[in-house]
N, C-alpha and C positions, 0 to 999 in steps of 0.2 A: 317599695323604694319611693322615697318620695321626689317627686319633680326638679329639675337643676335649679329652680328658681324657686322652691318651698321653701318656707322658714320653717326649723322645726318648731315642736309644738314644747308651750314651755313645761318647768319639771310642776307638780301640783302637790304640796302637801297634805296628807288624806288626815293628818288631825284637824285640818281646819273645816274639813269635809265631816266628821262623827256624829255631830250633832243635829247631822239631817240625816242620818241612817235610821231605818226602822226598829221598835223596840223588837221585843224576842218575840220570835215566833213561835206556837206551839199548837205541832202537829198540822198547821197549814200554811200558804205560800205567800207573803206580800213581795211584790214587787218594791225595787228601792225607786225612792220617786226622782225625777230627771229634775235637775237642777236648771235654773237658766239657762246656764251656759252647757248643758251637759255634762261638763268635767267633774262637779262636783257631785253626781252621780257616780259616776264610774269610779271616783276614788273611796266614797262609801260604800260601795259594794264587798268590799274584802272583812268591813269593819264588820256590818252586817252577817257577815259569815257567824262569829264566835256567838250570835244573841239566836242561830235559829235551830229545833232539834236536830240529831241526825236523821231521824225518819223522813224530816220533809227539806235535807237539801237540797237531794234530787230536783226536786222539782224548783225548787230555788232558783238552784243553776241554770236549769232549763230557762226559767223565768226573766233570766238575766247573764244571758248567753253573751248578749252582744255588751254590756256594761262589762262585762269578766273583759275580752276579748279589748274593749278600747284603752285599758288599763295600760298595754302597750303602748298602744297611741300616746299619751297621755302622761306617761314617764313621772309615778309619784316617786317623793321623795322614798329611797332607799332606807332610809333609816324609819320611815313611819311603818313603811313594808315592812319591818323586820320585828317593830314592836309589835305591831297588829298580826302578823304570823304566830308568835307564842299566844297568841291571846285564844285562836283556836285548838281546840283537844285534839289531841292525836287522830283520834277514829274520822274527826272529819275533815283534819289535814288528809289524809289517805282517801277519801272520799272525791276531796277535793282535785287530788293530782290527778287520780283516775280519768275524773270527768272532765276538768279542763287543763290537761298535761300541758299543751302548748302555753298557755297566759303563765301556768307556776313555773314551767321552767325557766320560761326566761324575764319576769318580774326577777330585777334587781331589790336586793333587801332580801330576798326568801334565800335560806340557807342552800347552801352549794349541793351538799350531798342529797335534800330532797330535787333539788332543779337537776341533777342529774337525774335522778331515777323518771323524774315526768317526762325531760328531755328522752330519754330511752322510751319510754314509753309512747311516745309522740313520734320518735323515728321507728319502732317496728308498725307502729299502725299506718303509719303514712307507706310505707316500703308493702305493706300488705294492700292497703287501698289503693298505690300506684298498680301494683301488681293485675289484682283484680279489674283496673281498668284498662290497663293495656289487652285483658285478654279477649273485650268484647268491641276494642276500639278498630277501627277497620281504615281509617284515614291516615295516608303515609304520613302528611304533617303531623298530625297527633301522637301518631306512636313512634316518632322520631323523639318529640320532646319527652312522651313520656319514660322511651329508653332512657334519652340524657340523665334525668330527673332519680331513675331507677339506680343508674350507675352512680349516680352521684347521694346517693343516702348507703349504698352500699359500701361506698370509699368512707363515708363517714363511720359508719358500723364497723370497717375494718383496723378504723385510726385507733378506735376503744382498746383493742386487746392490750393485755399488761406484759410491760417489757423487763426480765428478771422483778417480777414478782409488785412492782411497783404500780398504783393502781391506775387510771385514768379515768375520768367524771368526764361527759357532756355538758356543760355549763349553760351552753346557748344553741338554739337550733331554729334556724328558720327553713323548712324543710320545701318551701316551693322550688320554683324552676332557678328562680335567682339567688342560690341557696347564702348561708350565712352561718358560721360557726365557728364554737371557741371549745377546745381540748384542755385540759388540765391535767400535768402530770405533776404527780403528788400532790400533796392535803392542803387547798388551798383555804380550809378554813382554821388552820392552823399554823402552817408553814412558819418560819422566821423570817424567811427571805423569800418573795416573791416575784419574778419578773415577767413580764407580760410583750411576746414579742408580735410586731405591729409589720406586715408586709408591703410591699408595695405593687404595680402593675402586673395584671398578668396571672395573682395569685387568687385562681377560684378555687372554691370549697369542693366544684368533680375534680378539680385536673391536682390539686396541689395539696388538698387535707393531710393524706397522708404523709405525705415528705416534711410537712407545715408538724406534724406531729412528732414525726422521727427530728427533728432538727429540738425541738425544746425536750423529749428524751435526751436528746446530747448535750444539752444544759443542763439540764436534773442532774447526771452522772456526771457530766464536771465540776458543776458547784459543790456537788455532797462529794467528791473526793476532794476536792479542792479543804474544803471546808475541813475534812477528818485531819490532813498533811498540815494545813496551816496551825490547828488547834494541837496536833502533839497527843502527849499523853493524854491531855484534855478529853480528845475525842474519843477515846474509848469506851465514853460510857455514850456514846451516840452523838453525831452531830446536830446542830439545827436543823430543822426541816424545812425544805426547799421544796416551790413548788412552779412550776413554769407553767404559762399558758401561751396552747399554740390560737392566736385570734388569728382570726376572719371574719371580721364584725362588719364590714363594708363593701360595699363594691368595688373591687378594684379596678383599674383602668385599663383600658387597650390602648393599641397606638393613635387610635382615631379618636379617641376624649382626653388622653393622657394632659394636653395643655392649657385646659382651665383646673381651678378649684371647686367645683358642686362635686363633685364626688369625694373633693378631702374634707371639705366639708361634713359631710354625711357619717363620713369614717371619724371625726373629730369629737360628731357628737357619740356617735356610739360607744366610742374610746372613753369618754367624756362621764356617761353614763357606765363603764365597767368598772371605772377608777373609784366612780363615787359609789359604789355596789361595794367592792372592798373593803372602804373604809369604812362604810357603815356597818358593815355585818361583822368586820373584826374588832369594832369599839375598842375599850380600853387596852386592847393587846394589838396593837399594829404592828406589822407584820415592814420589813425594811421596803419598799414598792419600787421597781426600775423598767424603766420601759429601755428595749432594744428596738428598734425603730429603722427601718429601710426604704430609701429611694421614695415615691410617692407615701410611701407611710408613714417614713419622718416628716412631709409635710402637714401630714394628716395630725399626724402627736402635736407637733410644735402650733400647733394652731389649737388643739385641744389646752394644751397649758398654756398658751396666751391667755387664757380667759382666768385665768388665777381661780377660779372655783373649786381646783381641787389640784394637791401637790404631789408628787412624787419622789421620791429619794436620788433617784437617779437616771440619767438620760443617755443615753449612747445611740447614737445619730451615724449611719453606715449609708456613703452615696446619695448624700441626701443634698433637693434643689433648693431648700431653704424655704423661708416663710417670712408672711411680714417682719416678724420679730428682729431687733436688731442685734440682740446680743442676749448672753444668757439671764443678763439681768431682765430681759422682758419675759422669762417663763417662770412658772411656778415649781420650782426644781430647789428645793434644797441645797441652801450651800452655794450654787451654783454647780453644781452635781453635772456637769455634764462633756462626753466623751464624743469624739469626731473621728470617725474614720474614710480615709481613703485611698483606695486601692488604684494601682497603676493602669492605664490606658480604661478608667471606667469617665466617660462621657458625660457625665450627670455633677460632679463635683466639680467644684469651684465656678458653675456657672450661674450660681445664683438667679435661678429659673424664674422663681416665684417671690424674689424679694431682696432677700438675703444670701451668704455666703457663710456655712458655718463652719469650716472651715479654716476660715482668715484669722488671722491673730487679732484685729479689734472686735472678732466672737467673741474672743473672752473663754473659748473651750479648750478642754485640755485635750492632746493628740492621743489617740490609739493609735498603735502599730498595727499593720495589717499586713506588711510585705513579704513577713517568714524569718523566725528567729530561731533560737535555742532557750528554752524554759530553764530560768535560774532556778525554781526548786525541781525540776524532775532530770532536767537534763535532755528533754526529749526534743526533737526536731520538729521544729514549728513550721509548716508550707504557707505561702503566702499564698493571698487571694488578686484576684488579677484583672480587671473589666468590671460590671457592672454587678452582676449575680453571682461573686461569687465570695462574698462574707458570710456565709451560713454552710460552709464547707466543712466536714468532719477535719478535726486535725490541724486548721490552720490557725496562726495568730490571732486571729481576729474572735474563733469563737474562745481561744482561751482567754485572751483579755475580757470578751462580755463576760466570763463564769466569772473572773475576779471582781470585776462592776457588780456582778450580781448577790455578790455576797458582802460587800462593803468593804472590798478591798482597792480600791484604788489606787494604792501605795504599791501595788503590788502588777498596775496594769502596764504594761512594755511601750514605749511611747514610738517604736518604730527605729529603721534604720536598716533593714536589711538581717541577711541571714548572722546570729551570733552577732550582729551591733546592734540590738535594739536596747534600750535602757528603760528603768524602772521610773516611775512616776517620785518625784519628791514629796508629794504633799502624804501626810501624815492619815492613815487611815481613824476613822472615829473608832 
């Protein structure tokens, strides 16, 4: 984690780095040579890969452990990551994940379904290695943390299992004590609709992965019925593919740091760095993008799309204290793409914490109902949500309106009013 007062490290494009990577190796090990500033070492290191045999990566890697390893640090461009990926052969992509699981899994740009498999790979050896060490550690401090540590990769291993049949990837895993990670259900390197839910205080990777997973399960299964019911005959022959991600990219906050921003900070850039992983890895076939976003972690969003470096299709903002931004026009949202909820006696809205009020009718955003209606296409009874945590409830308006956001329905999102008075959106879906 970096320091409340680090600036992150900036993004580095590794095609500007190529030209100082080593030529092909054969049969023996060069080192890549450390650039000035070092950065441009560690982003030639991957280039490197595709020029050296299989026989002598091993040793490669070895050679250049800690260049593989700063790569993270270092945050290259996603899209050069991704070119530079195909540029290595199969045998020693496989190679590669093997020996450095952690750096492949979670280097943005490197395709989803390999950063799963390293990510896996990276959580059984870590759960093995914690294991092991707990059984010769003899210090009550130590083998306190290392239980936490243990339950807490096993909560992650148990988020994976597939729910009717639908699959789940690891996408990101940072497996220390301050653990970090992101769930993917369904095919997020294809999906059509993708959205990316963003939590706020409170929400760790021991205590909450799972529930953080079972909750975008419940958007997967809303959106894809949603989606069959809206399309009609249409849909028969399949709907679009819909892929939800449960994040936990940041440190979220307790009651004791909740009231500065270095930790939304932190979560802004991570967010920052997921979005821009998406877009580059699904190039000319973008995928619809909507971040759901709650309490401290719509601040965290709303400060990541301040920065206009990378856009989203849609924003739906649940409890949330607001951010510099004055209005939807200062984010990078599409359209102006963006949904505000909130729920009765929840404390955190309309108090414009951290800047802003979004809220307010000079946001500029359009209302989600949250209070509990009646669904005009199913008929079914909608439960409102009530206080602060509780828009992520099975069943209530709120998550059905996010499944309509999530698939580009907007016209279809209930703007509030209570049970059977809520009404539909006017503006016209694309």
């Amino acid at each position: 984690m970096l320091p409340a007062d680090a600036a992150p490290a900036p993004s580095m494009s590794i095609t500007a780095a190529v030209s100082s990577a080593p030529a092909a190796v054969s049969g023996s090990v060069s080192d890549v040579p450390t650039a000035p500033t070092g950065g441009g070492a560690s982003a030639s290191v991957l280039s490197a890969v595709s020029g050296i045999e299989a026989s002598a990566l091993p040793s490669f890697i070895d050679a250049n452990r800690a260049k593989l390893e700063n790569l993270l640090k270092q945050h290259p461009a996603p899209a050069d990551v991704s070119r530079l990926w195909k540029l290595i052969d199969p045998a020693k992509q496989k190679m590669l994940i093997q020996a450095a699981p952690h750096v492949v899994g979670n280097l943005e740009g490197v395709p989803y379904d390999v950063r799963g498999r390293a990510n896996t790979i990276d959580l059984t050896q870590t759960i093995s290695r914690v294991t092991s060490t707990l059984k010769s550690e003899h210090g009550r401090t130590e083998r306190v943390a290392l239980q936490r540590q243990l339950k807490t990769l096993d909560n992650v291993s148990k988020s994976l299992s597939k729910h009717d049949g639908v699959k789940r990837t690891l996408v990101s895993l940072d497996p220390s004590p301050d653990a970090k990670a992101a769930i993917v259900v369904g095919d997020l390197s294809t999906a059509h609709y993708v959205s990316v839910l963003v939590p706020g205080m409170y929400m760790s990777v021991g205590e909450q992965i799972e529930a953080w997973a079972k909750v975008a399960q419940e958007q997967y299964d809303l959106q894809t019925g949603f989606l069959r019911r809206v399309l009609g005959p249409r849909g028969n022959g399949g709907a679009p593919g819909v892929a939800v991600v449960a994040w936990i990219g940041y440190q979220t906050p307790v009651l004791t740091n909740i009231g500065g921003t270095a930790l939304a900070t932190q979560g802004a850039d991570s967010l920052e760095r997921t979005l821009e992983g998406i877009r580059a890895l699904r190039g000319a076939d973008q995928p619809y993008l909507s971040l759901f976003a709650h309490s401290y972690g719509s601040t965290a969003a709303l400060m990541a799309l301040e920065r206009h470096s990378v856009s989203v299709d849609a924003l739906a903002l649940m409890g949330s204290p607001g951010s510099a931004a004055q209005s939807v026009a200062g984010l990078s949202v599409t359209g102006g793409n963006v949904f505000v909820g909130e729920a009765p006696l929840d404390p955190i809205v309309d108090s414009a914490f951290f800047g802003s009020d979004p809220g307010s009718p000079a946001y500029g955003a359009q209302r989600m109902g949250v209070d509990g209606a009646t669904d005009p296409l199913t008929g079914a009874s909608l439960s409102g949500s009530s206080g602060h945590n509780e828009y992520f409830t099975a069943g209530t308006e709120c998550m059905r309106n996010l499944a309509m956001i999530g698939i580009d329905r907007g016209d279809l999102v209930l703007t509030g009013g209570g049970s059977g008075g809520s009404t539909v959106q006017t503006a016209s879906a694309r």
